[in-house]
N, C-alpha and C positions, 0 to 999 in steps of 0.2 A: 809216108806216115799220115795215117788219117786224124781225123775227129775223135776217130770209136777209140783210139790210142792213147789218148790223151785223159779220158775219164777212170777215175777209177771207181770201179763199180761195186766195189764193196761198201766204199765207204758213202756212194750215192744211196744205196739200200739200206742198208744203216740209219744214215738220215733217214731218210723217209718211213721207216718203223719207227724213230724215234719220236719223230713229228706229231706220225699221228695214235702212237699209242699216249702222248704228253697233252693233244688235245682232246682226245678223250677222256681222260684225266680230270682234267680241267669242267669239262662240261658235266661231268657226273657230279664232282665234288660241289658245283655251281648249285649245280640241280639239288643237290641234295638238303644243301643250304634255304634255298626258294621252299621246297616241299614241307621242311622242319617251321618253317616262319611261319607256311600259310595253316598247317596243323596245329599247330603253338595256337593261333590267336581263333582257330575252330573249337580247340579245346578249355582253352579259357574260359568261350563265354558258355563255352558246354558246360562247363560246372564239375572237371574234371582234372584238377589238379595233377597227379600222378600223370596221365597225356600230357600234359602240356608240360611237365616239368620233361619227360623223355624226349616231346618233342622241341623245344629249347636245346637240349642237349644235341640232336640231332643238327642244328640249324647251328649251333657254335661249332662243333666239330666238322663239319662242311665248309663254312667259312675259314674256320683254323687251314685243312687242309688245303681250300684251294688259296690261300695267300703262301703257303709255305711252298707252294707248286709257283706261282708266280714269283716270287723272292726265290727262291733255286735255280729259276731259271733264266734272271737277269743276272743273279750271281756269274752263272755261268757263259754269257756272254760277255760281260767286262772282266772274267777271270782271266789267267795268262794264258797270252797265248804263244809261250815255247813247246 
């Protein structure tokens, strides 16, 4: 009985789609946050209300999502483990 016996590969594969489809995730929603802040305060002193109120929206909804991604996923590590 080897090494190769011991692994189970599904749920090695598994992880690792999970990994990096959750960091991805993560950096989009990041980014997207960054992008909305620095268009907000482009738009402002543009003298463009309606922009900067969409991009505001943009910049909280990025933020919203990536803490809801980071809080799901500490959840899920001190969640049970039966």
């Amino acid at each position: 009985m080897g090494v190769i016996a011991l692994v189970d590969s599904a749920a090695l594969l598994e992880s690792a789609v999970a990994s990096v489809l959750a960091g991805a995730g993560i950096a989009i929603a990041f980014s997207l946050a960054i992008y909305g802040i620095a268009r907000f305060g482009d738009a402002r002193r543009g003298d463009a209300p309606v922009a900067a109120g969409f991009a505001a929206t943009i910049a909280v909804l990025g933020l919203t999502a990536w803490a809801a991604a980071i809080t799901v996923g500490i959840l899920i590590m001190v969640g049970d483990r039966t």
